[in-house]
Structure formats: C-alpha cells, structure tokens
C-alpha positions as CSV (number, residue, x, y, z in Angstrom):
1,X,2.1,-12.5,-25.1
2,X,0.9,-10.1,-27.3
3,X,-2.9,-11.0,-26.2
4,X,-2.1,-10.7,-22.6
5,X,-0.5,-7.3,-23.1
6,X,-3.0,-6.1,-24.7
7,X,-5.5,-6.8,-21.3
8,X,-3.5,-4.7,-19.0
9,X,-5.0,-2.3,-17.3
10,X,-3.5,0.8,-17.0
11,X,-4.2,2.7,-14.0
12,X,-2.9,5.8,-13.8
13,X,-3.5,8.7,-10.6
14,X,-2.7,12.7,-10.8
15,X,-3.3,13.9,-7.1
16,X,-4.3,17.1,-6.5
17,X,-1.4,19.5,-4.3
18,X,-1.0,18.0,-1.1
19,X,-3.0,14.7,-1.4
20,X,-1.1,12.4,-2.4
21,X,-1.5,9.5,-5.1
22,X,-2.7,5.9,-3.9
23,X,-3.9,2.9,-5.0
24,X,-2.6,0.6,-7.8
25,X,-0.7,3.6,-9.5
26,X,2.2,2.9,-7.0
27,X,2.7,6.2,-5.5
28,X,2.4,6.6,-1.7
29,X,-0.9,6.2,-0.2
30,X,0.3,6.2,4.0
31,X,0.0,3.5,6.2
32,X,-2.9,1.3,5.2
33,X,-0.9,-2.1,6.8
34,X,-3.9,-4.8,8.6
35,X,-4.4,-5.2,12.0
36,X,-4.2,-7.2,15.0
37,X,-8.2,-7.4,14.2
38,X,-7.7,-8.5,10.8
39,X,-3.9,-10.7,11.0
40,X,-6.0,-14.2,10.5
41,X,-7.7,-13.2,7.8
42,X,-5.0,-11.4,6.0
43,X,-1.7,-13.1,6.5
44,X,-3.0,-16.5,4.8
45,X,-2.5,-15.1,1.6
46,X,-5.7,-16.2,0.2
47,X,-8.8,-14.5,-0.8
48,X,-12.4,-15.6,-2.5
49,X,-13.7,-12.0,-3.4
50,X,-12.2,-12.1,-6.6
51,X,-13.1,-9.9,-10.0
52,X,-16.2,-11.0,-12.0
53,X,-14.7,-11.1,-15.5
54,X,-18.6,-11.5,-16.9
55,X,-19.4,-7.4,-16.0
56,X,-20.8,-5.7,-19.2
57,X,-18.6,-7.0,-22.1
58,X,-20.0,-6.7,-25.6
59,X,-18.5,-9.8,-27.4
60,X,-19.9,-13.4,-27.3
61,X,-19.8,-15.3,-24.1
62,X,-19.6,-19.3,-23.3
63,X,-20.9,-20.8,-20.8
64,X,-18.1,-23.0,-20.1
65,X,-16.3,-25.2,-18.8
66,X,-13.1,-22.9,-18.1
67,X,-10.1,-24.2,-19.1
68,X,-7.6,-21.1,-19.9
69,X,-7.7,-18.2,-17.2
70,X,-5.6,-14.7,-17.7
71,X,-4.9,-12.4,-15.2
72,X,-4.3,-9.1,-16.1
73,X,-2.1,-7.0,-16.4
74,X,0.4,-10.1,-16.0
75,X,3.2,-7.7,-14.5
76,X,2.5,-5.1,-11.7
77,X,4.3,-2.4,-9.8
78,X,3.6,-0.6,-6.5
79,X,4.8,0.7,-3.4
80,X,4.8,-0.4,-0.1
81,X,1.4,0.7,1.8
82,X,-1.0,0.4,-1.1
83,X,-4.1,-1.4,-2.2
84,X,-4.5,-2.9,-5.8
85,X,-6.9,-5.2,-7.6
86,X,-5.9,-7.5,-10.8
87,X,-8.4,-8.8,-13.0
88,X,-8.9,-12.5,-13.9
89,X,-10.7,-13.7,-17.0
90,X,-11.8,-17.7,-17.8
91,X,-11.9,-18.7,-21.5
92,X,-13.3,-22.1,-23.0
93,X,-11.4,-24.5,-24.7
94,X,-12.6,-22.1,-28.0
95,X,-11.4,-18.8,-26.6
96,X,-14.4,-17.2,-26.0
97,X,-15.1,-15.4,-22.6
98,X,-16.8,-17.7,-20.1
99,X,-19.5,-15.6,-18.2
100,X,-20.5,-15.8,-14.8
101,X,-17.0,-16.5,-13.4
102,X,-15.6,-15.6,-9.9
103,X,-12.0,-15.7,-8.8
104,X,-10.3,-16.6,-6.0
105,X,-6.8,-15.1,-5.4
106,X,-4.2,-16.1,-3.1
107,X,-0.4,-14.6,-2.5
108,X,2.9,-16.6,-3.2
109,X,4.4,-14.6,-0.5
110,X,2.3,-12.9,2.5
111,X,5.5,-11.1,3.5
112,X,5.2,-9.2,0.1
113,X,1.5,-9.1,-0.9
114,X,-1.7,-9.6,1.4
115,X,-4.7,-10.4,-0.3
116,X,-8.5,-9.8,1.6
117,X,-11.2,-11.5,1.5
118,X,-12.6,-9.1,-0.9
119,X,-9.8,-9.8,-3.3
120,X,-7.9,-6.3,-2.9
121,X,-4.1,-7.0,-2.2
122,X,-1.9,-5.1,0.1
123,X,1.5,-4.2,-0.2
124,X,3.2,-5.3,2.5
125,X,6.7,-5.1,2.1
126,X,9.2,-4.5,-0.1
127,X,10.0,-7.2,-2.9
128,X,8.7,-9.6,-5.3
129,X,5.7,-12.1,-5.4
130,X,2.9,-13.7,-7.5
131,X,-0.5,-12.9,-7.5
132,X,-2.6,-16.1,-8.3
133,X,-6.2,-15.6,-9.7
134,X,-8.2,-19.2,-10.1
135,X,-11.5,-20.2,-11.4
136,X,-12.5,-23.4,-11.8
137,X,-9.6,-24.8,-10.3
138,X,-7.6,-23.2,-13.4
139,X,-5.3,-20.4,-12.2
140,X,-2.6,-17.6,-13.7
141,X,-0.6,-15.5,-12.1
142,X,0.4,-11.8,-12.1
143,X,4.4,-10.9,-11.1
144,X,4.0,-8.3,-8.3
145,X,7.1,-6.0,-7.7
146,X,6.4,-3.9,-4.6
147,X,9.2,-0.8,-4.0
148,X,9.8,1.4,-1.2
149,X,6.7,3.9,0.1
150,X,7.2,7.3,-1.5
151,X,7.3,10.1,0.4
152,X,7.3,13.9,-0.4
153,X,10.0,16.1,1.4
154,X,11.3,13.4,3.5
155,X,8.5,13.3,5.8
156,X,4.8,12.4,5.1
157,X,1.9,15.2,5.8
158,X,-1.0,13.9,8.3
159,X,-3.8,11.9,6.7
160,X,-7.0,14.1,6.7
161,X,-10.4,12.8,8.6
162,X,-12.5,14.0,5.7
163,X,-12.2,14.7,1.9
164,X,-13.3,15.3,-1.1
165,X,-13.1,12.9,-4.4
166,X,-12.7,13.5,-8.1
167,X,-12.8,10.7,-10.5
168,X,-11.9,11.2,-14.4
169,X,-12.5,8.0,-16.2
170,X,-11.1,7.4,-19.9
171,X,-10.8,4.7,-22.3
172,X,-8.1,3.5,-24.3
173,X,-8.7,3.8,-28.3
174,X,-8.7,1.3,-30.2
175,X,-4.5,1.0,-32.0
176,X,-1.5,0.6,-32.3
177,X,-1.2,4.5,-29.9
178,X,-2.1,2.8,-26.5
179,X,-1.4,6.6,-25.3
180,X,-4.6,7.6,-27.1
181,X,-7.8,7.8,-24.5
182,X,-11.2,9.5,-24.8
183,X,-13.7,9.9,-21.8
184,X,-15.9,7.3,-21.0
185,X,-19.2,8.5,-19.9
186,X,-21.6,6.5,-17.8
187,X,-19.3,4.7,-16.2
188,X,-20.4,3.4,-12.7
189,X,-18.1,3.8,-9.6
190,X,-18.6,2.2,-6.4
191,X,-16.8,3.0,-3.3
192,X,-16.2,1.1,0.3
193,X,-14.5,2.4,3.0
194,X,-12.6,-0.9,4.2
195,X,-9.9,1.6,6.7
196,X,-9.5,4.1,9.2
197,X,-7.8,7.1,9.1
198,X,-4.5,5.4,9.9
199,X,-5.3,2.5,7.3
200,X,-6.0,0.3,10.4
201,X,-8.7,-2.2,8.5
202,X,-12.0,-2.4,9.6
203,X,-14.1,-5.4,10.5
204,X,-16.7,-4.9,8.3
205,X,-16.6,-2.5,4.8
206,X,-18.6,0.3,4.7
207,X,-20.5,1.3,1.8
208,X,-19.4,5.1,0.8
209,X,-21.2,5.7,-2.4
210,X,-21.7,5.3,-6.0
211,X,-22.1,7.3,-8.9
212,X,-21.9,7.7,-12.7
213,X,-19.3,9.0,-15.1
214,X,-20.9,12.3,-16.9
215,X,-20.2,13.5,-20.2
216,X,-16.3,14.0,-19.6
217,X,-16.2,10.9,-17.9
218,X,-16.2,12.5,-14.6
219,X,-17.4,11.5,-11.3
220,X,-17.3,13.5,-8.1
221,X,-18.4,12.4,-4.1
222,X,-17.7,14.9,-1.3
223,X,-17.5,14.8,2.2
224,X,-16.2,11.5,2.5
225,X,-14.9,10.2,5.7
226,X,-11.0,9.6,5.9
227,X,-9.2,6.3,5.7
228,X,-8.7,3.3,2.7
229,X,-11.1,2.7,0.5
230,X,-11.9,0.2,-2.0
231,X,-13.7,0.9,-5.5
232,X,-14.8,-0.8,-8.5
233,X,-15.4,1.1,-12.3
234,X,-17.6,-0.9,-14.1
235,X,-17.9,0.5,-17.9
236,X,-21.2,1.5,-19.7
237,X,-22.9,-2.4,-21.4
238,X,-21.4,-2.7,-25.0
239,X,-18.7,-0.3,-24.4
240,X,-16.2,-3.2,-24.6
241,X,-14.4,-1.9,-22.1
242,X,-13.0,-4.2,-18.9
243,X,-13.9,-3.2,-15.4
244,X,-11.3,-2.0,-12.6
245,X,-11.4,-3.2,-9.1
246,X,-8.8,-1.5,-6.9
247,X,-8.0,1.2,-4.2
248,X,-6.2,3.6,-2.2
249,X,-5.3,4.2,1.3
250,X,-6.0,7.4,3.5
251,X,-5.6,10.8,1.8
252,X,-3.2,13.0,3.0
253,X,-4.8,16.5,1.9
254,X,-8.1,17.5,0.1
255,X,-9.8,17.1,-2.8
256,X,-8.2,13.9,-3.9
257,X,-8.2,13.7,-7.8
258,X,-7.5,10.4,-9.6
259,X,-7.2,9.4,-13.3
260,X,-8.2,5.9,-14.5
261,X,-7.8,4.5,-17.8
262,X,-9.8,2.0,-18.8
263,X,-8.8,-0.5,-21.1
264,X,-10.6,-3.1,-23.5
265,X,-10.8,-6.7,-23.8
C-alpha cells in the first residue's frame, strides 16, 4: 500500500478571484456534461486514449511482458462537472517499469464517471465508481468518489468566451514531508480545447498550445478561447518525476491560475 501511495498524484488548483478552480482538484469547473453529438462515444464507459507510463522517467525500464499494472493515485475525489485523468503504470514480473505501454480505461459505472476516447473522465453524477486502467490485458483500478458541484454564493457566474492561463508547476521532494515542493522548470504543457463555452464536447479536439515551465516552474498562454480543455505536463528527461494528464472545464472569470504538483515515481 505504501508503494501505491507513494504514486499519487497530487493535483492541487488556486484560482484567481472570480475564475473558478476545475479539473481534477475537485472544485467546480461549470457544466462540461457530453452531448447529444458525443452520447455514443461517451456513455459506454470505455476509452483507449490512455496515459503513456514510459514519458521521461529516469530509472531502468523492461521491455516486458506486463504482468502488474498500478493506477495512480488508487483513490480520487471530485465534483460533479469535472474532467480528470489517472495514470496507469505496467511492471514486469521483476518490478521494473515496462516502457512503451498504453492504457485503456473504462468506467464501472457511466452514471458516475464517463471516460473519452482520449482517456479523460467526466464526472457525471454524484457517487461512487471505479476507474479501470489496462494494459496488456492486466488492469487496476482507481475508487472514484464524485460530490456535489460547488458553487460560490449560491449561484454560478457566467463562463467567459476568452481567457487567460497561468500554470505553476512543482515537484514533490524527496521524504517523509510530502508537503515539501520545489519548482520544476522545463516542464512541457500541452493544451486541447475538447469543449465549448457551455462544456458541450466537441467533435474533434482542438489543439490550443504548448509551452515550457521557466525557472519558477511557470508557464503562461493568453487569449485562449473559452470552454473545457484537456492538458498534459510531461516533466524535464531524468527529473524522475511522473507526468499528469488531466483538465478543466470552462472558466468562469479571467486569468485562470492553477497549481500542479508533480509527484515522482
């Protein structure tokens, strides 16, 4: 238990006045719930995007086969009307990383958690649900709890058509203080702009972006159109650091700043 604790990712969001916190730190990100467009695709509960668990990891890989696979973190809560991503990780029968995996995730309950084909669950509804990450035909699961959407005030402002994004990416230190986190420079973020402004999905993701983490593990885009987005924060090579893959729905003020803590293997 201890080993899978110790792969969570934390993921962690301070919103800027106004604009509210989304993604996988479970505060209210508006209504990002799929579409008529979208219902086939996203009320089977399955997915094949998946997390590559081979991105820019320092220790010694294998090259198979797989025959242990931990998803991470193993328990996750969120709020209704946001996007998260898990990570899932294959081992050999030796314990060392296999490289070069891809998962494929599905939902124990669609009613609960929807996962795309990109891999990015939605929250749904309220409740509880597992979140299964395979590879190889060798799964694990994550235990979902999804609570009711937050709002601020009783009543939710309007989502904006354009804004601006701040990213602050850290690291967690190595020790027993897993409270302890330094910046992480050179960090590459990636977004796609997978919604409208209401959250309804689009067909096709758009790309919005990408940039790199600078000396205070910063990363800023501007001007970017409203609506959900999905990103992915893939850590400098030998940082030993595991990458994120999640996302938020539309912003509901401007600029949008968001915290993520990255943590290691």
């Amino acid at each position: 238990m201890h080993g899978m604790l110790s792969r969570k990712l934390v993921i962690t969001m301070a919103v800027a006045i106004g604009a509210l916190c989304a993604g996988a730190c479970g505060s209210d990100s508006g209504s990002v719930g799929p579409t008529a467009e979208k219902t086939q695709q996203l009320t089977n509960g399955t997915g094949t995007g998946g997390t590559d668990s081979s991105t820019n990891h320092s220790n010694p890989t294998s090259n198979g086969p797989v025959v242990r696979v931990v998803v991470a973190p193993s328990l996750f809560t969120t709020s209704v009307g946001n996007w998260f991503g898990l990570m899932a990780t294959g081992y050999d029968a030796a314990g060392v990383r296999v490289a070069n995996t891809k998962a494929t995730w599905r939902s124990s309950d669609a009613n609960i958690i929807v996962v795309s084909d990109t891999g990015v669950f939605y929250a749904k509804a309220m409740g509880t649900a597992k979140a299964y990450g395979t590879i190889n035909g060798i799964a694990d699961s994550a235990f979902v709890t999804v609570g009711a959407q937050q709002q601020q005030g009783g009543q939710l402002p309007p989502t904006v058509a354009s804004f601006d994004l701040s990213f602050t990416v850290r690291g967690a230190v190595v020790g027993s203080d897993t409270s302890r986190t330094v910046p992480v420079a050179g960090a590459s973020v990636t977004l796609s702009r997978i919604g409208g402004v209401t959250g309804d999905t689009l067909a096709t993701p758009i790309a919005a972006g990408s940039g790199q983490s600078d000396a205070n593990g910063v990363v800023k885009f501007t001007g970017l159109a409203g609506g959900s987005y999905s990103l992915t924060i893939v850590p400098p090579p030998g940082s030993g650091y595991l990458s994120v893959k999640s996302g938020f729905g539309p912003p509901r003020g401007t600029p949008l700043n968001m915290l993520y803590v990255l943590f290691r293997q």
